[in-house]
C-alpha positions in Angstrom: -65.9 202.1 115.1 -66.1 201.6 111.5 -65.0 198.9 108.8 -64.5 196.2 111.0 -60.8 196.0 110.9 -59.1 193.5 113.5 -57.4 196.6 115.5 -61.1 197.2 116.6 -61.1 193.8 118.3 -57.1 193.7 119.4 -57.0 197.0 120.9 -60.5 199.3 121.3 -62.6 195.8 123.0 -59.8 195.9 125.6 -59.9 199.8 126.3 -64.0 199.6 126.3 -64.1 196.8 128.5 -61.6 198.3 130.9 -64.6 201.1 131.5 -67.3 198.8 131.2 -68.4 200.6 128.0 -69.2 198.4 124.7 -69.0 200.5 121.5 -70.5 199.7 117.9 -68.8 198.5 115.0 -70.0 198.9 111.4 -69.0 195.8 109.1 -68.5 194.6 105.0 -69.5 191.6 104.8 -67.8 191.1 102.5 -64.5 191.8 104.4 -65.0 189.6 107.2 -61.9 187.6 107.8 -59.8 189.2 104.6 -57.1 192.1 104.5 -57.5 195.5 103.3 -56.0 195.4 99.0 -53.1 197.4 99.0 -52.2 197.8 103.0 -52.6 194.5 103.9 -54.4 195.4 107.0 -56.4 192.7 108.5 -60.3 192.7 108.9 -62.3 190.7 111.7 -62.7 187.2 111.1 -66.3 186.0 112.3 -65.2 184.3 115.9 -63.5 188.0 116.5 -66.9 189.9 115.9 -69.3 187.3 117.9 -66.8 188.0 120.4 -67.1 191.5 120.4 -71.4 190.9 120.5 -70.9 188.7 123.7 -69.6 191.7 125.2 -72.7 194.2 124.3 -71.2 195.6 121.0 -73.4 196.3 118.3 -72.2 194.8 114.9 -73.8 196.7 112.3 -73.9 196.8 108.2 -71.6 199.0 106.1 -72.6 197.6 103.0 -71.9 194.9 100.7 
């Protein structure tokens, strides 16, 4: 996965956890909890991507 954007939490965790698979996600920091300029697309918010390391995901720098 890559940016961090919330669709990562709403609708791959789900589809990963459904196979018992967990999945890496490379995150701005900072992004975290803001939309995307232009699309309005949401990023992760901070509870979302502790979340997502609870269940075995790797959250990983993008850059800054």
């Amino acid at each position: 996965m890559d940016d961090g954007y919330h669709a990562e939490y709403q609708y791959a965790l789900p589809l990963f956890q459904k196979y018992n698979a967990v999945a890496c996600t490379a995150v701005t920091s900072d992004f975290i909890g803001k939309t995307k300029e232009g699309t309005g697309e949401p990023y992760s918010n901070t509870k979302e991507l502790l979340h997502m390391q609870s269940c075995g995901w790797e959250i990983l720098s993008h850059g800054k």
